[in-house]
C-alpha positions in Angstrom: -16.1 66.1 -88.2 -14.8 68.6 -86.0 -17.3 68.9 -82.7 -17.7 72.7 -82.5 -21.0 74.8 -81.8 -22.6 77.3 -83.5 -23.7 80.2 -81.6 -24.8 83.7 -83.1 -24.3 87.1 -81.3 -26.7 89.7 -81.1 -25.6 93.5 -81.3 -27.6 94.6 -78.5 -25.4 92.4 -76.2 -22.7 94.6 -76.9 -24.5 97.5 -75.5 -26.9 96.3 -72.5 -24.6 96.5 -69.8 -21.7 98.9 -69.7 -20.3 97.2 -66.7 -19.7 94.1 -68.7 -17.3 96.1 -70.2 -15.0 96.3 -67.1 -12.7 99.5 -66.8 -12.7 99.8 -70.9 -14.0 102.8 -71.9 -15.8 103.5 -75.5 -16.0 106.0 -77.4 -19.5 106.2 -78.6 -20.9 109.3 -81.3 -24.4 109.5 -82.4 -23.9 106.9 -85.0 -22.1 104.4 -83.8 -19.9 102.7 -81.3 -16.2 102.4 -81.2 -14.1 99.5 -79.9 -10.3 99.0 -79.4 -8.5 95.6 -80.4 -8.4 94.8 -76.5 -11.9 95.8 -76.0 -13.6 93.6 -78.6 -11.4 90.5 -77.8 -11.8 91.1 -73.9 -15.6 91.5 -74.8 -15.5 88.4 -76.8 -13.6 86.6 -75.0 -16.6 87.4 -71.6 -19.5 86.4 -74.5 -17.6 83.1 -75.7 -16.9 81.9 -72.7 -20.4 82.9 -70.6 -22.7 81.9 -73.8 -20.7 78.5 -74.7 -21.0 75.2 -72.5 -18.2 73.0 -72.3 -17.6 70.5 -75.2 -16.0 67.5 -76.4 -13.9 67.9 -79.5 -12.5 65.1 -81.9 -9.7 65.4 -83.9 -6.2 64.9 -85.3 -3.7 66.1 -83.5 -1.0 68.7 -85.1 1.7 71.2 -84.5 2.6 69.9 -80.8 4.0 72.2 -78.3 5.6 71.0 -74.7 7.3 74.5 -73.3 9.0 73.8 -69.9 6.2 75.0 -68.6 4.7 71.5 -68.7 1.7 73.3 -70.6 0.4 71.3 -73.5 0.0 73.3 -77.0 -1.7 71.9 -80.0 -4.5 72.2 -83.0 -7.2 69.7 -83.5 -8.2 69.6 -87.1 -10.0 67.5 -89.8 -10.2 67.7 -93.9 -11.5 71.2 -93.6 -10.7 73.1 -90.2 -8.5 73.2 -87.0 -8.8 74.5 -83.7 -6.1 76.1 -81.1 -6.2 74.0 -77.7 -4.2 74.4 -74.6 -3.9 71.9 -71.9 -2.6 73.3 -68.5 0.5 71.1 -66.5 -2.0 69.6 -63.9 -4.4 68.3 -66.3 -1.4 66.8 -68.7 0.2 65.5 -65.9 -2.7 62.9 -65.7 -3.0 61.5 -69.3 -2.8 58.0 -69.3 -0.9 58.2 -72.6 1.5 60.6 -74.2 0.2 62.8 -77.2 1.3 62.8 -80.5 0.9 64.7 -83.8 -1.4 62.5 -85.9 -2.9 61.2 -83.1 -7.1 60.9 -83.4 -8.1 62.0 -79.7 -11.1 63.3 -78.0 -10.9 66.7 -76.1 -13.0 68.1 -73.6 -12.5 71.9 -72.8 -14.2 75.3 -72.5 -14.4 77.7 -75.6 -12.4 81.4 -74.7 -10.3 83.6 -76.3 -6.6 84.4 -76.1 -6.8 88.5 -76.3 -3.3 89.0 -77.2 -3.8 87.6 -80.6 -7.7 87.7 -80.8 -7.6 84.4 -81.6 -10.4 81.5 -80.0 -8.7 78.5 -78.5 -10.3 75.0 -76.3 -8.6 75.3 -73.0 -8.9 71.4 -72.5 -8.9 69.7 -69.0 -9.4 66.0 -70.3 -7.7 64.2 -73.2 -8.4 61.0 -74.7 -7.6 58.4 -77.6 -10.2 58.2 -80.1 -12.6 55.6 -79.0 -12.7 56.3 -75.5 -15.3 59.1 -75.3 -17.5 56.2 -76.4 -16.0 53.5 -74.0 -16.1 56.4 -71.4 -20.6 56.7 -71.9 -20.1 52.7 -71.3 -17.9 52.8 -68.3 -20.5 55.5 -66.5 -23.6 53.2 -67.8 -22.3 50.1 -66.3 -21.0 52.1 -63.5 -24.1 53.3 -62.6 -25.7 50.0 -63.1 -23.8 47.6 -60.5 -23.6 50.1 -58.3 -27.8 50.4 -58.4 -27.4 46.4 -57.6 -25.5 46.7 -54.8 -22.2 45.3 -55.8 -20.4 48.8 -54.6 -21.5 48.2 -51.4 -19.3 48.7 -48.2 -21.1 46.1 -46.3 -20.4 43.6 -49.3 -16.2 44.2 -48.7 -14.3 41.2 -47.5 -11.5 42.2 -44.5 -8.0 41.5 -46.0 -5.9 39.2 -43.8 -3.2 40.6 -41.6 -0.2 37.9 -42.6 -1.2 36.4 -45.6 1.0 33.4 -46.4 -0.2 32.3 -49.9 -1.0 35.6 -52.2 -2.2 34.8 -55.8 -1.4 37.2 -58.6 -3.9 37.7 -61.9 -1.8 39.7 -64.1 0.8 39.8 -67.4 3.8 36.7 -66.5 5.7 39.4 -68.5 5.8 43.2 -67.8 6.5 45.8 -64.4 3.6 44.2 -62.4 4.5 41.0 -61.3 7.9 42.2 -61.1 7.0 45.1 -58.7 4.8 42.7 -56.4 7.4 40.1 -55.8 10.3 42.8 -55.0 8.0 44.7 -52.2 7.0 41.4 -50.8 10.9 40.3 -50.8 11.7 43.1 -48.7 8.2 43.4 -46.1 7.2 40.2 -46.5 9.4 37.4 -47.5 7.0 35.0 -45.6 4.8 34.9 -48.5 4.3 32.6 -51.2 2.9 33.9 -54.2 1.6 32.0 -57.3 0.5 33.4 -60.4 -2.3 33.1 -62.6 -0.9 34.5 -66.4 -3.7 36.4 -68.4 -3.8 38.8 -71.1 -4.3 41.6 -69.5 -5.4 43.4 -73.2 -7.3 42.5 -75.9 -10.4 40.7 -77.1 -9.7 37.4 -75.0 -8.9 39.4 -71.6 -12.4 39.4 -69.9 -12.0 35.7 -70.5 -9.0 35.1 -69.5 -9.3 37.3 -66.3 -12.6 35.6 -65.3 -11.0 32.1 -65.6 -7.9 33.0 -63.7 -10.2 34.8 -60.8 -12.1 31.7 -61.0 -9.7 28.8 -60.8 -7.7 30.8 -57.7 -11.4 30.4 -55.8 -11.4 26.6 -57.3 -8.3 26.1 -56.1 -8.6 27.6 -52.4 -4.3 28.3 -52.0 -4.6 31.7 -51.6 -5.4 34.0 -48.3 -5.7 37.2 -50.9 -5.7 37.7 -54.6 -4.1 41.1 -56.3 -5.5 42.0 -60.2 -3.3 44.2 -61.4 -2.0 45.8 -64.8 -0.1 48.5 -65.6 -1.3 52.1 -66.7 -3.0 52.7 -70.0 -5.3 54.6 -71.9 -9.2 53.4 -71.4 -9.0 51.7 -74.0 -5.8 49.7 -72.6 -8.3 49.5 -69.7 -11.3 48.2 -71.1 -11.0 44.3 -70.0 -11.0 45.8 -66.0 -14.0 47.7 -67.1 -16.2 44.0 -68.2 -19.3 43.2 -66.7 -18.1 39.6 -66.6 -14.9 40.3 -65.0 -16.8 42.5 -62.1 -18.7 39.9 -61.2 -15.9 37.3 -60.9 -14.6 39.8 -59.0 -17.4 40.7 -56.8 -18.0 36.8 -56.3 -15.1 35.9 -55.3 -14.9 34.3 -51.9 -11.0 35.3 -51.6 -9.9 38.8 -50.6 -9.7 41.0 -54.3 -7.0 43.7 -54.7 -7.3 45.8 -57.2 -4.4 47.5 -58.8 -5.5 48.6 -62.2 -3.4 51.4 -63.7 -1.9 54.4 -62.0 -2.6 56.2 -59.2 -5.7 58.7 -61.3 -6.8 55.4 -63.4 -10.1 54.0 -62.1 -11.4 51.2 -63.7 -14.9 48.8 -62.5 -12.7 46.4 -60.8 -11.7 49.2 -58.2 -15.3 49.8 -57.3 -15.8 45.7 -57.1 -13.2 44.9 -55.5 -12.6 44.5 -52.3 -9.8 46.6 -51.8 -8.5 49.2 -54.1 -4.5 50.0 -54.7 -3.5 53.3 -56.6 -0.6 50.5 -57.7 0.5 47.2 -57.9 3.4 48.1 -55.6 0.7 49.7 -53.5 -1.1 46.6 -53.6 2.0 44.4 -52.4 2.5 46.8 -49.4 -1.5 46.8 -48.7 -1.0 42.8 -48.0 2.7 42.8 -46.3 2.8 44.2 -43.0 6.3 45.7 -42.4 9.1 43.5 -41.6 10.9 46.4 -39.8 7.3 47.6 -37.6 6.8 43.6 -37.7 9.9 43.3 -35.6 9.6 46.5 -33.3 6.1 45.3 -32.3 7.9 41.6 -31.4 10.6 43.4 -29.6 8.0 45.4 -27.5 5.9 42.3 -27.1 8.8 40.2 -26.0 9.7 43.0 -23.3 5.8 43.3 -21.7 6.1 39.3 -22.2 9.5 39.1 -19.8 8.1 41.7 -17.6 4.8 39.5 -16.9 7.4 36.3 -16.7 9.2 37.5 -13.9 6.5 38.6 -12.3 4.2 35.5 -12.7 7.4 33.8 -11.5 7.5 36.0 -8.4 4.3 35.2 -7.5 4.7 32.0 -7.9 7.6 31.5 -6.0 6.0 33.5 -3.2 3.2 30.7 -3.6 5.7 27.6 -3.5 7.3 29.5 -0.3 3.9 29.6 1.4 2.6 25.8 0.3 5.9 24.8 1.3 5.9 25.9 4.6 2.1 24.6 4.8 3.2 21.3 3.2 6.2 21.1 6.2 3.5 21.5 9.0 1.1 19.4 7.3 3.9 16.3 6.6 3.6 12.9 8.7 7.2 13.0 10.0 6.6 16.7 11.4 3.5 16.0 12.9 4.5 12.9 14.4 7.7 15.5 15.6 5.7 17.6 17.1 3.1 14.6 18.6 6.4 12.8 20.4 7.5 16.3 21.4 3.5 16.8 23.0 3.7 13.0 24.6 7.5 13.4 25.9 5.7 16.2 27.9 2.9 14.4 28.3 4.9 11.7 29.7 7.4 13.7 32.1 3.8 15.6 33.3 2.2 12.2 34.0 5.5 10.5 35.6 5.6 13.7 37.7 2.0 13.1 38.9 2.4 9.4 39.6 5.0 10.2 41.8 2.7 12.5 43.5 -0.1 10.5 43.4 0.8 6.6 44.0 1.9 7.1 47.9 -1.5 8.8 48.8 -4.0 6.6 46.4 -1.5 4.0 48.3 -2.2 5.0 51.7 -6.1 5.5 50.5 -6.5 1.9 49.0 -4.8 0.1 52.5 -7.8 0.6 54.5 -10.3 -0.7 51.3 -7.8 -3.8 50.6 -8.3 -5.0 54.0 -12.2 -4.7 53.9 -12.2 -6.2 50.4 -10.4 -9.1 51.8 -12.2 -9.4 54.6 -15.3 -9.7 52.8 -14.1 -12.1 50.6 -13.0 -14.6 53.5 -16.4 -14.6 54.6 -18.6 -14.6 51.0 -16.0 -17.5 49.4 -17.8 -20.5 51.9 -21.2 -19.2 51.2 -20.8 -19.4 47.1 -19.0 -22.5 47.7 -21.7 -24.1 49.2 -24.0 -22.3 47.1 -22.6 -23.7 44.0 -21.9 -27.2 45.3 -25.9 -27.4 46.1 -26.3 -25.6 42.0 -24.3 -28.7 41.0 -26.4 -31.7 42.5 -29.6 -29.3 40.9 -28.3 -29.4 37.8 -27.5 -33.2 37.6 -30.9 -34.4 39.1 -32.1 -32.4 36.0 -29.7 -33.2 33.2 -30.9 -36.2 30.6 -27.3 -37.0 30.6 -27.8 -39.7 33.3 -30.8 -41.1 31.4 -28.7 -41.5 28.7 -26.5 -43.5 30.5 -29.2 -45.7 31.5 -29.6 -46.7 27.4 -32.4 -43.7 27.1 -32.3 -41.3 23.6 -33.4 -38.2 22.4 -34.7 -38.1 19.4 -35.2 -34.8 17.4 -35.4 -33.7 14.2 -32.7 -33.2 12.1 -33.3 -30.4 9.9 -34.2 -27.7 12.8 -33.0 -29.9 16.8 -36.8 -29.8 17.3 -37.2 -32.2 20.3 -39.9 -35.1 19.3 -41.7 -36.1 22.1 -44.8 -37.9 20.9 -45.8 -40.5 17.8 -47.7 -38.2 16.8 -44.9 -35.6 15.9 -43.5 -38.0 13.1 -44.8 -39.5 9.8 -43.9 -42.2 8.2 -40.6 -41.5 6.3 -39.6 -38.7 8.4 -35.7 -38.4 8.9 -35.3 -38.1 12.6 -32.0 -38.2 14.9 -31.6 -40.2 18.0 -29.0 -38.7 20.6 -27.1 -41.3 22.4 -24.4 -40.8 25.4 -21.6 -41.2 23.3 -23.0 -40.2 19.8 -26.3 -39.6 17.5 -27.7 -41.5 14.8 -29.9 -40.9 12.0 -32.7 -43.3 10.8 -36.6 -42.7 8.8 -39.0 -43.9 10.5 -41.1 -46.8 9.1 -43.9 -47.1 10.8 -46.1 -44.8 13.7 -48.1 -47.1 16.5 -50.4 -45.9 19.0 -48.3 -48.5 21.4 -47.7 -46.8 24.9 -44.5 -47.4 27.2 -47.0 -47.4 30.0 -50.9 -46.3 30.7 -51.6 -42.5 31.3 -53.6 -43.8 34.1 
């Protein structure tokens, strides 16, 4: 059933405002009112397109026109009517898909008029394949919905990494995609090693698929970054980028996501997710290859400041080996003894200079003292002689040395040369020693007696 509204007219709204009317001008009698051709379709044309919203058509597509204009002209009809459409060059030029007579597609548009031929027409601005006005409600719905839970958010976005070495691919093994990726990162970034993860990227078992493959690259922890792509396509085409299950494999992954669903005016729920989106998969190869050509521009100019701080780091450094040098000269043993030998050679010649000074007047000084000195000692040597001689005679009146000649001892005890002069100072078992003129001996003693050599009395 062909989508079109039903609106009536009222008479009077012909004649409320004559400015509505622009610079037409009527002619009007008592009876009635009188209207050319252009004036009731430019009148019309003001009413149809003021009093009717804008609508979504569906219907079968029929007598196809593409001028070289790049305008779109075509009638949608069904079993019983047809309307004139017209879809302007912008708005055709971003159809996912390339209309057809017989095609079932949905239109949305605004009612008007074309004058010329007093004919109504839908000037269209979107076009789809049947089906997707219904997977379009779904796409807003679950839009709407993650977004409400956050997983749209900025904050949530994982950084991409500048030189990615390992790059994992979820897309068709067969098909443009992969082939685009791997020939932009041939020629920016050959360094990378990509692995791919084949999926259906259409179909009933895509979400599956796609969530698996998103999935077992996180398992698997290769990759530094991980590109979802597909070619372009109606919504429909779409609809496995627009699951709910894939978005959340998508959101949870813990590796960079790229998404490259489509073209460059195709959005699908993965680009919202994801943390990244590319207008393209080529896009999405150059988003994770820096530029070999700015790569090596930036290492020349690097290499330059890098020999610039070199040379002078080695100046500075060569001006600090000069200076420890020469400290390192002054503060070596040879030197310093060099410059000690040269200080005591001077030393030397200053002190040999002043003996030669000095020796004939300390000479002439110390001639009176020497004869004093030996004067005195003529005179004091007697005197000590006699002195000591008298010391002597003292000292062997004293000694016990001639006692012990006479068969005397002394006895003492061993352990400490304490002198025992009484009994009394020994017990029984004691360990004493007995010095002799020519030698001690040891002995215990037996017994202790009060037996006297001779009375106190």
């Amino acid at each position: 059933m062909v989508g079109i509204g039903i609106f009536t007219v009222s008479p009077r709204l012909f004649l409320q405002d004559n400015a509505k009317s622009s610079v037409y001008h009527r002619r009007m009698d008592e009876h009635r009112t009188i209207y050319t051709p252009s004036e009731l379709n430019r009148e019309a044309r003001l009413h149809l397109e003021a009093g009717f919203p804008r609508v979504w058509i569906e219907g079968e597509i029929s007598n196809l026109s593409r001028p070289a204009s790049g305008h779109l002209y075509f009638s949608l009809k069904d079993d019983r009517a047809q309307v004139r459409c017209a879809l302007f060059r912008s708005d055709a030029m971003r159809l996912g898909f390339r209309p057809a007579d017989g095609m079932l597609v949905q239109a949305r548009g605004r009612v008007s008029l074309y004058e010329q031929r007093g004919s109504y027409q839908l000037i269209a601005d979107t076009l789809e394949e049947s089906g997707e006005g219904r997977l379009r409600a779904a796409f807003e719905a679950l839009k709407m919905r993650l977004d409400a839970e956050g997983l749209f958010d900025p904050g949530a976005k994982q950084p991409l990494p500048a030189y990615p070495e390992h790059i994992a691919v979820v897309t068709s093994p067969s098909g443009a995609v992969i082939r685009d990726i791997l020939q932009v990162l041939e020629r920016r970034w050959p360094l990378a090693r990509v692995r791919l993860y084949p999926v259906a990227v259409q179909g009933e078992e895509s979400p599956a698929a796609l969530v698996r493959a998103l999935q077992a690259a996180n398992r698997h922890g290769w990759a530094d970054a991980v590109i979802l792509g597909r070619g372009g396509g109606s919504l429909e085409d779409l609809a496995a980028f627009n699951d709910e299950a894939v978005a959340r494999a998508v959101f949870a992954s813990r590796i960079p996501v790229v998404s490259a669903v489509g073209h460059e005016t195709d959005f699908s729920i993965c680009d919202f997710v994801a943390d990244v989106r590319a207008p393209t998969p080529s896009a999405a190869a150059e988003l994770l290859s820096p530029d070999r050509a700015a790569l090596q521009s930036a290492f020349g100019a690097l290499g330059r400041q890098l020999q610039r701080r070199m040379a002078e780091r080695l100046q500075r450094l060569g001006q600090q080996h000069d200076h420890l040098a020469h400290r390192l000269t002054r503060q070596h043993p040879g030197y310093r003894l060099g410059e000690h030998a040269k200080t005591l050679s001077q030393s030397a010649r200053r002190l040999a200079a002043a003996g030669r000074r000095l020796v004939p007047d300390r000479q002439s000084r110390l001639s009176p003292s020497r004869d004093r000195l030996m004067a005195s000692v003529a005179r004091l040597v007697p005197d000590r002689r006699k002195s000591l001689q008298l010391l002597a005679r003292t000292l062997h009146a004293v000694s016990p040395l001639p006692t012990l000649d006479r068969g005397y001892a002394l006895i003492t005890a061993p352990e400490d040369d304490r002198t025992i002069t009484s009994a009394r100072q020994a017990d029984p078992g004691t360990r004493i020693a007995a010095q002799l003129k020519d030698g001690r001996l040891f002995a215990t003693v037996d017994e202790v007696t009060d037996e006297k050599l001779v009375d106190d009395d």
